[in-house]
MARNUVO-764517 format. One record per residue (C-alpha): residue in one letter; y, z negated, x. Coordinates in pm, 1 decimal. Layout:
% MARNUVO-764517
NODE   code         yy         zz         xx
NODE      A          Y          Z          X
...
END
This chain:
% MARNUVO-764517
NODE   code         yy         zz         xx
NODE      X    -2482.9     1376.4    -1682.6
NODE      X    -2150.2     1411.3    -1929.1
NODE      X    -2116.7     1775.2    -2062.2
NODE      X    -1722.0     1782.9    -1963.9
NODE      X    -1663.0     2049.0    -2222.2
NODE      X    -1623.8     1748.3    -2465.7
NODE      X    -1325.9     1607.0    -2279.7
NODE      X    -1089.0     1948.2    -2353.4
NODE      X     -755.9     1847.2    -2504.8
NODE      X     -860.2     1491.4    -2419.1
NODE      X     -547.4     1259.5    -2301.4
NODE      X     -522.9      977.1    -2064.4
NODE      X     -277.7      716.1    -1904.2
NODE      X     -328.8      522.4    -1629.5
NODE      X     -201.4      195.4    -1481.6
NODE      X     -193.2       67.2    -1148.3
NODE      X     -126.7     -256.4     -992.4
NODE      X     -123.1     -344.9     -657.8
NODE      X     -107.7     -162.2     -309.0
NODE      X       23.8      159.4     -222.2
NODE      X     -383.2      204.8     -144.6
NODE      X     -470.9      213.6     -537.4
NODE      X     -180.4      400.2     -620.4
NODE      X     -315.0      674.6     -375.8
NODE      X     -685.5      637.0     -551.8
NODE      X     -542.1      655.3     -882.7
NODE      X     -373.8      951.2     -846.4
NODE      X     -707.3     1116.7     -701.6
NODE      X     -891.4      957.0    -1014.6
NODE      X     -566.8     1118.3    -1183.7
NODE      X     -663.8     1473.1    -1080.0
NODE      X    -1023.2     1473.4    -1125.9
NODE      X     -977.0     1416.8    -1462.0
NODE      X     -721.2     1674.0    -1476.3
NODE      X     -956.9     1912.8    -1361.1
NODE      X    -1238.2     1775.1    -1605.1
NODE      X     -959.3     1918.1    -1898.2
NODE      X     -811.8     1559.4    -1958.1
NODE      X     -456.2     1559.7    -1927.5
NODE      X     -187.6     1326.6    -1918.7
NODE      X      -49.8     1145.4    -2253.5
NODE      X      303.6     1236.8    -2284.1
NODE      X      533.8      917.1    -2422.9
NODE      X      435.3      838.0    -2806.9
NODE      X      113.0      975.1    -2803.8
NODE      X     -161.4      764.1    -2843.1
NODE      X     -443.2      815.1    -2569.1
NODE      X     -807.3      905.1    -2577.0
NODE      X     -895.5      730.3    -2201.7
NODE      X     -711.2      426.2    -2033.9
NODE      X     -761.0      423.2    -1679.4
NODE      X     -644.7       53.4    -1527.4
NODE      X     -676.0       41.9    -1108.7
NODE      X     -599.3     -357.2    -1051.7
NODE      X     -533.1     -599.5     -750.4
NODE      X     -693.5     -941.8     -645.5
NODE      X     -470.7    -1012.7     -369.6
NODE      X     -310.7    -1369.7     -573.0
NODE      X     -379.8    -1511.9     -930.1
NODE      X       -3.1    -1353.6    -1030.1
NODE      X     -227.1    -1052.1     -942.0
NODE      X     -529.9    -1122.8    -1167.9
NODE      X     -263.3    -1250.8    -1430.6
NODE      X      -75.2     -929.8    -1446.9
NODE      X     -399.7     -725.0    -1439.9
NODE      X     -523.1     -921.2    -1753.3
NODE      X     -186.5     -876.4    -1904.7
NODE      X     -215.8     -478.6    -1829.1
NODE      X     -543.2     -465.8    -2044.4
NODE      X     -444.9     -667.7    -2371.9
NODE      X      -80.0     -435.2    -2362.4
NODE      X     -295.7     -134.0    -2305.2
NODE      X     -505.3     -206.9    -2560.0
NODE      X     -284.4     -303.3    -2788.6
NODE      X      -78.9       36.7    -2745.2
NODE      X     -336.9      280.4    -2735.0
NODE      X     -639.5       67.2    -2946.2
NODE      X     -903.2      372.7    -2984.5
NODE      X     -883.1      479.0    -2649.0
NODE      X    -1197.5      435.3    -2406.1
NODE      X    -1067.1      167.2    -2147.3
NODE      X    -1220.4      173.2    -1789.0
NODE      X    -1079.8     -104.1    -1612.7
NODE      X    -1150.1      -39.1    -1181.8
NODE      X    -1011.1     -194.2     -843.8
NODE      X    -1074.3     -536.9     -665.7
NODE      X    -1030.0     -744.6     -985.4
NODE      X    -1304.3     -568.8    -1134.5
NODE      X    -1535.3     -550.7     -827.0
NODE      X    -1428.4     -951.8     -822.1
NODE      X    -1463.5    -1035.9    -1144.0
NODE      X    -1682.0     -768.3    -1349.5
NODE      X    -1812.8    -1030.1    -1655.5
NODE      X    -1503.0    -1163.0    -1676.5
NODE      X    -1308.8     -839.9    -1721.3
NODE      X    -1606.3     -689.1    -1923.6
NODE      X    -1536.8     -966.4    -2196.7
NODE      X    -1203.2     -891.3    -2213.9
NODE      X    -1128.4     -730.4    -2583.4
NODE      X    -1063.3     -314.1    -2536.1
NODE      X    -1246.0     -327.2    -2220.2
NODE      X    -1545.8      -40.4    -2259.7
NODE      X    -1625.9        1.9    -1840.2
NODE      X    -1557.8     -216.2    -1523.7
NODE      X    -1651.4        0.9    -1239.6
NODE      X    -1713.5     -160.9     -898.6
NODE      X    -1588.9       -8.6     -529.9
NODE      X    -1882.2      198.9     -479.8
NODE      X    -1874.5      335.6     -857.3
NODE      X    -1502.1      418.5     -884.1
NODE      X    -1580.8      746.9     -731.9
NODE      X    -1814.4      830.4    -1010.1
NODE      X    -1577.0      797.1    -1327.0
NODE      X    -1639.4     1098.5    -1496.3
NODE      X    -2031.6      998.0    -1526.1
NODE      X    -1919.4      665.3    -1681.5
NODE      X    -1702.7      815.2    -1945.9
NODE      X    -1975.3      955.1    -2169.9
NODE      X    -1842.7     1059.3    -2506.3
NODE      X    -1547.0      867.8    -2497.8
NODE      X    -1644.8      604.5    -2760.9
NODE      X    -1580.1      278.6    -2790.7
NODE      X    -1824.3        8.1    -2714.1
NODE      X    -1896.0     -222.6    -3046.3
NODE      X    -2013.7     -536.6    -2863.1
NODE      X    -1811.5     -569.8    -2518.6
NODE      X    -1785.5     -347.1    -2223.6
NODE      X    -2041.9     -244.1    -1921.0
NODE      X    -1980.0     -366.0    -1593.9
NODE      X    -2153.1     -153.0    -1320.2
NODE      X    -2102.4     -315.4     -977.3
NODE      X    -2295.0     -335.6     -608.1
NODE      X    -2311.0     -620.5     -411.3
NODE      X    -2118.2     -622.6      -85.4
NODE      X    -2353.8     -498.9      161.6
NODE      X    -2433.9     -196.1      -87.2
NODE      X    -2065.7      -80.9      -73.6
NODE      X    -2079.3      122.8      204.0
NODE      X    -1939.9      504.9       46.7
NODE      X    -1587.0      617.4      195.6
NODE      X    -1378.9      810.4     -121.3
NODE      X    -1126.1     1004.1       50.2
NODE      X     -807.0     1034.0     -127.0
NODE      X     -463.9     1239.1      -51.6
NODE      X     -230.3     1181.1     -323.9
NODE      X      116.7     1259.7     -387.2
NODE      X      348.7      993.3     -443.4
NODE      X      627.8     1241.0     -475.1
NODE      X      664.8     1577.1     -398.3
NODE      X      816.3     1472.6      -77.9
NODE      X      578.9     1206.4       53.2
NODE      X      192.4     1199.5       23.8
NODE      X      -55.5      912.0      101.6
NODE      X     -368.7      954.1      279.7
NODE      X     -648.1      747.5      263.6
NODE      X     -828.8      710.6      606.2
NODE      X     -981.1      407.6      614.4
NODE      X    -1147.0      138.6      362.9
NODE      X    -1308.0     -188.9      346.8
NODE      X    -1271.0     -526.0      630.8
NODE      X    -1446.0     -648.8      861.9
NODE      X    -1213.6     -932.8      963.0
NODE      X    -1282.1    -1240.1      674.4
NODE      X     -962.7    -1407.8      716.0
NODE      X     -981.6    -1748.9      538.6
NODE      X     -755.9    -1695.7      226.0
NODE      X     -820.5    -1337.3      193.7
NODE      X    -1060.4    -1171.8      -59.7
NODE      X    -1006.1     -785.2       44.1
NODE      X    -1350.4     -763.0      216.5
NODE      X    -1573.7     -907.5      -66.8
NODE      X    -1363.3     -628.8     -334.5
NODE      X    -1360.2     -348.9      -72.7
NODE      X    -1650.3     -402.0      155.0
NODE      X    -1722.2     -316.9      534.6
NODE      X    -1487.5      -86.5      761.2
NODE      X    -1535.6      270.3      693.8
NODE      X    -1394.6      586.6      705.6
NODE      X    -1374.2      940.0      636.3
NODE      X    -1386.5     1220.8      934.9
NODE      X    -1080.5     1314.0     1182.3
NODE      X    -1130.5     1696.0     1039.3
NODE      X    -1166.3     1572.8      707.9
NODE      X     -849.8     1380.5      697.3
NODE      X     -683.0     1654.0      910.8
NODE      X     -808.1     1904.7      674.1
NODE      X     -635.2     1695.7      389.4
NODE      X     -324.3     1708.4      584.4
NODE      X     -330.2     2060.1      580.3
NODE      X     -372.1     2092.8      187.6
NODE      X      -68.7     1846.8      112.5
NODE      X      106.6     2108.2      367.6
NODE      X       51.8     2375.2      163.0
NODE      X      183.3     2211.2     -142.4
NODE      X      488.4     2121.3        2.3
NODE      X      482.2     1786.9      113.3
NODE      X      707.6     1716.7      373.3
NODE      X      601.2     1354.1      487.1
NODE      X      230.1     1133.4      491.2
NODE      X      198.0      802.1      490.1
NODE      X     -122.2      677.5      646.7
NODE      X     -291.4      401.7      417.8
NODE      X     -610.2      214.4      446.4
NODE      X     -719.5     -141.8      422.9
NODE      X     -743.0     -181.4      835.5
NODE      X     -675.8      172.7      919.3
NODE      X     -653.7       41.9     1288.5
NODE      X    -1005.2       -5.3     1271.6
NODE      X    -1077.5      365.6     1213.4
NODE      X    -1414.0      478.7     1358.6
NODE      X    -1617.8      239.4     1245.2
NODE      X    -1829.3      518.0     1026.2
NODE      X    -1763.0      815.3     1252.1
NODE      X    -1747.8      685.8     1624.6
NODE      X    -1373.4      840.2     1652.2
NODE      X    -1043.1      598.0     1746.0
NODE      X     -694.4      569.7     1484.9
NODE      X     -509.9      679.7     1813.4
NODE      X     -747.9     1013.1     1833.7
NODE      X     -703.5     1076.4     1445.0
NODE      X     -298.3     1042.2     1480.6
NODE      X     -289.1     1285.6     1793.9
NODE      X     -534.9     1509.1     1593.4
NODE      X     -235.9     1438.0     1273.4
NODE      X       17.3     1535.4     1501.7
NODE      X      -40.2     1877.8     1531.3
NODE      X      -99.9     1969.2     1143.1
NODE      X      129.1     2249.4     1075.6
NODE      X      399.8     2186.8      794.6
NODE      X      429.7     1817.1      774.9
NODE      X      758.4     1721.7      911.2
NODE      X      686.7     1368.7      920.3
NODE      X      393.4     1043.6      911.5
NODE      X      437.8      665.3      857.2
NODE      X      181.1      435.6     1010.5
NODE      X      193.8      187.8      652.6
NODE      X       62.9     -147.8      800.1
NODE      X     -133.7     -235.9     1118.9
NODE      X     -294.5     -525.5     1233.4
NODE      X     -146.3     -608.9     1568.2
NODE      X     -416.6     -647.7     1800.2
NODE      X     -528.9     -301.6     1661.0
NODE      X     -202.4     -176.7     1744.5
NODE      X     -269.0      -36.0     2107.8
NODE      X       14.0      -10.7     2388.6
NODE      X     -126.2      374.2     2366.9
NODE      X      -60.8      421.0     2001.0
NODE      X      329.0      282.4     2047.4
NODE      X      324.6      482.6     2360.1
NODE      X      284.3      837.2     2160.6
NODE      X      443.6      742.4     1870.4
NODE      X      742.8      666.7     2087.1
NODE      X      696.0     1061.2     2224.7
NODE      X      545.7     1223.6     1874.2
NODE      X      762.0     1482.8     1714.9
NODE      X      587.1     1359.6     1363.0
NODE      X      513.2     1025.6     1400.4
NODE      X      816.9      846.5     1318.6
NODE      X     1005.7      546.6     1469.0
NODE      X      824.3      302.2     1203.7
NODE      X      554.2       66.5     1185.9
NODE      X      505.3     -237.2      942.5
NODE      X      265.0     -487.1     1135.1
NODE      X      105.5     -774.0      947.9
NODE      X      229.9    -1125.4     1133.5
NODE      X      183.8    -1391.8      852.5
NODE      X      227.1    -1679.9     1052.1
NODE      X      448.1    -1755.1     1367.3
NODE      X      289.3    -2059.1     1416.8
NODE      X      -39.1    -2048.5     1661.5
NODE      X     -230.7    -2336.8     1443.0
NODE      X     -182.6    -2192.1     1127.7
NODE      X     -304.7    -1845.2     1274.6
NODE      X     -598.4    -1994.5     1385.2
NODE      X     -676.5    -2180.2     1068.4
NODE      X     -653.6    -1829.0      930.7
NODE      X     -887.7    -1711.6     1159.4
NODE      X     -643.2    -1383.6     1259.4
NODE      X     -739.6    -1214.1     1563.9
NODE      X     -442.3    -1307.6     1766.5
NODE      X     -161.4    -1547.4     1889.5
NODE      X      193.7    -1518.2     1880.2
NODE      X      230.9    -1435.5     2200.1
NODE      X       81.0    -1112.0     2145.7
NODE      X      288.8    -1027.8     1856.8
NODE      X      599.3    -1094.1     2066.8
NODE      X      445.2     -808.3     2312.6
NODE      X      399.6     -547.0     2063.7
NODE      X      740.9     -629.2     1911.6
NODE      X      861.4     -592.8     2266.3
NODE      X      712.5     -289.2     2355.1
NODE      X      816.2     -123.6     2071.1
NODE      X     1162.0     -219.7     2067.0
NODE      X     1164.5     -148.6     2522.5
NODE      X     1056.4      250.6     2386.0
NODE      X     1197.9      281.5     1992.5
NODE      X     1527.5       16.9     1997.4
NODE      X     1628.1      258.5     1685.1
NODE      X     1260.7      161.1     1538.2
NODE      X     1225.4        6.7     1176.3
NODE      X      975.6     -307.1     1214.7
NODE      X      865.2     -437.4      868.4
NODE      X      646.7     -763.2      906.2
NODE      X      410.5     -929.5      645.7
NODE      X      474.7    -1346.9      659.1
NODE      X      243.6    -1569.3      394.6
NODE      X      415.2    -1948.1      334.2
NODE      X      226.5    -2226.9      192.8
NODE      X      -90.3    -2141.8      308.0
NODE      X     -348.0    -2457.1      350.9
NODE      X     -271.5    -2635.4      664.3
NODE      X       79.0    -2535.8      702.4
NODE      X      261.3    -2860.8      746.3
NODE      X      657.4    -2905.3      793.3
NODE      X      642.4    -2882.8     1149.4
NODE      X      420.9    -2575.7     1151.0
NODE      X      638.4    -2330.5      908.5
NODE      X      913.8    -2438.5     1124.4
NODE      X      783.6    -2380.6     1390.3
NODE      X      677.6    -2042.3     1308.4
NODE      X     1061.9    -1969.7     1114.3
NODE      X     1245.5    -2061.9     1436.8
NODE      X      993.7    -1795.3     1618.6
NODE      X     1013.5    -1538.4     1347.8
NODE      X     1397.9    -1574.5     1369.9
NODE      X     1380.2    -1469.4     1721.3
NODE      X     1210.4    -1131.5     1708.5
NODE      X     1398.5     -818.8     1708.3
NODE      X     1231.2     -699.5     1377.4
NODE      X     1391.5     -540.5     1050.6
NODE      X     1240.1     -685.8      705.2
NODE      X     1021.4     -956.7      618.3
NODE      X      761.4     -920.4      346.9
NODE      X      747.3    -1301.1      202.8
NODE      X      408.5    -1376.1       27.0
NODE      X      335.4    -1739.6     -108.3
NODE      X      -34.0    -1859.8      -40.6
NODE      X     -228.9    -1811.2     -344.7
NODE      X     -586.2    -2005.1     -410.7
NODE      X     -879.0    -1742.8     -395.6
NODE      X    -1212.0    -1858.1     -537.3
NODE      X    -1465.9    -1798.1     -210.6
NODE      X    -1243.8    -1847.8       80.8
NODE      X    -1294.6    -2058.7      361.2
NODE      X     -877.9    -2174.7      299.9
NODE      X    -1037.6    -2400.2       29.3
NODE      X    -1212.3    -2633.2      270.4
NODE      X     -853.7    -2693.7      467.1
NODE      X     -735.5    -3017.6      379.0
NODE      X     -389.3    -3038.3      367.8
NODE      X     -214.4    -2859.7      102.6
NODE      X      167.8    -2728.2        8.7
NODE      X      310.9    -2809.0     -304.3
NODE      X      434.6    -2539.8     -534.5
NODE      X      799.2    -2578.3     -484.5
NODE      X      809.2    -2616.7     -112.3
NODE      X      621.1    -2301.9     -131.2
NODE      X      899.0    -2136.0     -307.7
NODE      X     1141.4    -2337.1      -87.2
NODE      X      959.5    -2159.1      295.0
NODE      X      955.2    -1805.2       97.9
NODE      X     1314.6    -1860.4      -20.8
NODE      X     1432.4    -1909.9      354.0
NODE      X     1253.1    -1658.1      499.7
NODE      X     1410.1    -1437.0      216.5
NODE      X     1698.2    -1456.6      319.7
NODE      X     1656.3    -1431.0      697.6
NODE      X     1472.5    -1106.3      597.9
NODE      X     1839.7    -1006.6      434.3
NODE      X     2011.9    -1102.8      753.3
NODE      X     1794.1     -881.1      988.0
NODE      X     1814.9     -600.3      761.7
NODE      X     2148.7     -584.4      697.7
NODE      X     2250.2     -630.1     1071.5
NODE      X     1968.6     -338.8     1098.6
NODE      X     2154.1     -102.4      862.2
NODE      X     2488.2     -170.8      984.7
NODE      X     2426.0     -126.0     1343.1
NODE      X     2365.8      247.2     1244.6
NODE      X     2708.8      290.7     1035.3
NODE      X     2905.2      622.4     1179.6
NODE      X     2596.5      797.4     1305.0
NODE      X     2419.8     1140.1     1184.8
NODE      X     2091.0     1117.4     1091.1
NODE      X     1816.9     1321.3      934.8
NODE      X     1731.9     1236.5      578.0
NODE      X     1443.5     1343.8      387.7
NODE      X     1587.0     1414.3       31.4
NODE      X     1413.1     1305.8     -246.2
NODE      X     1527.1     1440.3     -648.6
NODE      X     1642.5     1183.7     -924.9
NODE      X     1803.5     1145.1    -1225.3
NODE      X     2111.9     1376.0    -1323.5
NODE      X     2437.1     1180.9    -1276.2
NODE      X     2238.9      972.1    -1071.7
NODE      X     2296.0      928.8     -633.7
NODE      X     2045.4     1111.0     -456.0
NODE      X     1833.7      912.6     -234.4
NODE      X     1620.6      964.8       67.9
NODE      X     1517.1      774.5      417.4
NODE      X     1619.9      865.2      824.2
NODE      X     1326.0      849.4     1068.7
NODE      X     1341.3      516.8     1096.6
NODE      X     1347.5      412.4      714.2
NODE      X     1701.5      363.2      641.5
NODE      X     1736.8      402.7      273.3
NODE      X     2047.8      662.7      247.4
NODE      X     2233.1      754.0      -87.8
NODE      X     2429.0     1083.6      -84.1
NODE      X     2539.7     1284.1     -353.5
NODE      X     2347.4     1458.7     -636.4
NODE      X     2238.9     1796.0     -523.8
NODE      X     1889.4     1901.1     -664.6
NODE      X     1856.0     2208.8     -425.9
NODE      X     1809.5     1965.6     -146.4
NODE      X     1487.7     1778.5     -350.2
NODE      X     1219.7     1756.2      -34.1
NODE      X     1477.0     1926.3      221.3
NODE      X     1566.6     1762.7      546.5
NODE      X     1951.7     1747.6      564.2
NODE      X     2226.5     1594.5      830.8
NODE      X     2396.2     1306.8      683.0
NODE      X     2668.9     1089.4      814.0
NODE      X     2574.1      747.4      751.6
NODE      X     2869.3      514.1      561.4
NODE      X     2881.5      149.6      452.0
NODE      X     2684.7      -37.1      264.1
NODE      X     2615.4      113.1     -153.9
NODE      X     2719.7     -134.0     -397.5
NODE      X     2382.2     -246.3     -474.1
NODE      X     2329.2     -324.1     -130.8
NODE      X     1967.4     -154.5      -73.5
NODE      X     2088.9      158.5      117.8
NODE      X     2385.5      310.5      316.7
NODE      X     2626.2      558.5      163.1
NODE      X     2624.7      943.0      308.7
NODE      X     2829.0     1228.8      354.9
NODE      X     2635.9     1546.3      333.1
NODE      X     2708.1     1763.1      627.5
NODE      X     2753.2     2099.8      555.9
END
């Protein structure tokens, strides 16, 4: 066990890469060694701890996470590096070996930092890697973290059970499995007291909530609903044959639960989906987009598409462009296919070359520009409710209407984490939200 006293006056920074589900853990990871007496390193000051949380979703991502360690290192080259997330849980040898590395902690020991830390010093001859293998993962590590002081991320849900064929999530996470509805709701009520206004709900497959506990996602956001003090939640991404009729149906009625959801489509094109092995066909995307669109036409719909995935010949992406250009949704999130070491993907035969890939995301890129901006505009002239967020002096103040229209309005840092009336104008000069007018 680590006699804490020794990490008094201790410092730390911390890097994250990936989803806004490690940015959440992070900042728990953040706090528990806050309260073990190790605070934050202020710019200049060289650290005692290095805390790196990484991502395995593509090879960019395992790039940039190897990238993160050597210019860690090389900044802060005394401090105790502890290097965490699915590239470590992936990969532990090979990110033990690299040089500054002291600990790679797996995603059953993440939870138990502070034991891993001993006296803070250095390894001489290469770090540790302490890992389980997947069926051993089973722990749920709740985490409520504050993104801002407006907006707070809750962690309901972690792990897969669905082993889609280019996708690696399950063997770095693990199984389905969650924390309590009165655990999370109890959670809610904390970031409540602190002030936070709005919660986004994160999770690997948080529609699959209940796996651990027996309970339903649409019982947990009912239960959600009634928290005192939180003014609004965000559903952050949900697989769409978890996505009930029920769940759109009280959203669509919730005073909380905001006119919002970001659903995960990544192909429009049946063949590919089934070469994918996703749980669903096109046609029942089109329903959900329907339904919530028939009960929320104001709603935000933000939709994950992957191009150049194995199997996706010419006549299959356009086939599944000309149906993506025909739903009534908001924003496309473009991903290019990525080779992951393990997936089934690697036994499909036919595959896209590197600058078609970039050719597919490049369209759909700019069809995701149409949609929004015809999105924003159709919303020019009316008075919304915008959840102010602080920044910069001198700089526009910025904050989001119910359904996620990025608003800039003037500077006024009395209204950090209010909810104010705002008149929504054209287009900034950037492009990325609508201009406001205050109303008094």
């Amino acid at each position: 066990m680590t006699d804490e006293h020794i990490f008094q006056d201790k410092k730390a920074v911390y890097y994250t890469l990936g989803c806004k589900l490690n940015f959440s853990e992070t900042a728990t990871i953040n706090k528990l060694l806050l309260d073990a007496g190790i605070r934050n390193a202020r710019r200049g000051e060289d650290a005692d701890v290095c805390i790196i949380n990484t991502c395995s979703v593509t090879e960019v991502a395992d790039r940039k996470c190897r990238q993160a360690i050597h210019r860690l290192h090389k900044q802060h080259p005394n401090a105790f590096m502890v290097v965490m997330g699915c590239y470590a849980q992936l990969k532990p040898q090979t990110v033990a070996n690299i040089p500054g590395v002291d600990v790679v902690l797996g995603a059953e020991q993440k939870k138990d930092l502070l034991s891993y830390l001993g006296n803070l010093t250095k390894k001489t001859e290469g770090g540790e890697a302490f890992t389980s293998a997947l069926k051993d993962i089973r722990t749920f590590a709740p985490s409520c973290s504050r993104g801002n002081r407006t907006r707070y991320f809750l962690k309901v849900q972690d792990g897969c059970n669905y082993f889609c064929t280019y996708c690696t999530i399950p063997f770095a996470r693990g199984r389905s499995r969650n924390g309590s509805i009165a655990s999370l709701v109890d959670d809610a009520r904390k970031a409540a007291a602190e002030g936070g206004k709005e919660i986004v709900i994160t999770g690997v497959n948080i529609g699959d909530f209940g796996q651990t506990t027996g309970e339903s996602f649409l019982d947990l956001i009912k239960a959600l609903d009634k928290v005192e003090g939180i003014e609004r939640y965000r559903i952050s991404s949900i697989e769409p044959d978890l996505l009930t009729d029920e769940m759109i149906d009280f959203v669509a009625h919730s005073q909380h639960f905001m006119p919002h959801f970001h659903i995960p489509l990544q192909s429009g094109c049946d063949e590919v989906l089934k070469l994918m092995h996703r749980h669903y066909d096109r046609a029942l995307f089109a329903h959900k987009i329907e339904r919530i669109k028939q009960l929320m036409p104001h709603c935000f719909i933000g939709v994950d598409v992957m191009v150049g995935t194995r199997g996706e010949t010419e006549e299959y992406f356009e086939d599944s462009y000309e149906f993506i250009k025909g739903l009534d949704v908001t924003q496309l999130h473009v991903f290019s296919y990525s080779e992951r070491p393990g997936t089934k993907a690697l036994q499909i035969d036919y595959v896209v070359p590197p600058q078609v890939k970039h050719e597919r995301s490049q369209r759909l890129l700019d069809l995701s520009d149409e949609k929004t901006h015809a999105f924003y505009q159709s919303f020019i002239g009316q008075t919304m409710p915008v959840l102010l967020e602080k920044s910069k002096a001198g700089q526009p103040m910025h904050g989001f209407t119910p359904n996620y229209i990025r608003v800039e309005v003037e500077n006024r840092p009395e209204l950090d984490n209010h909810i104010v009336m705002v008149r929504l104008g054209e287009m900034n000069e950037t492009g990325d939200a609508l201009k406001g007018k205050l109303l008094e």
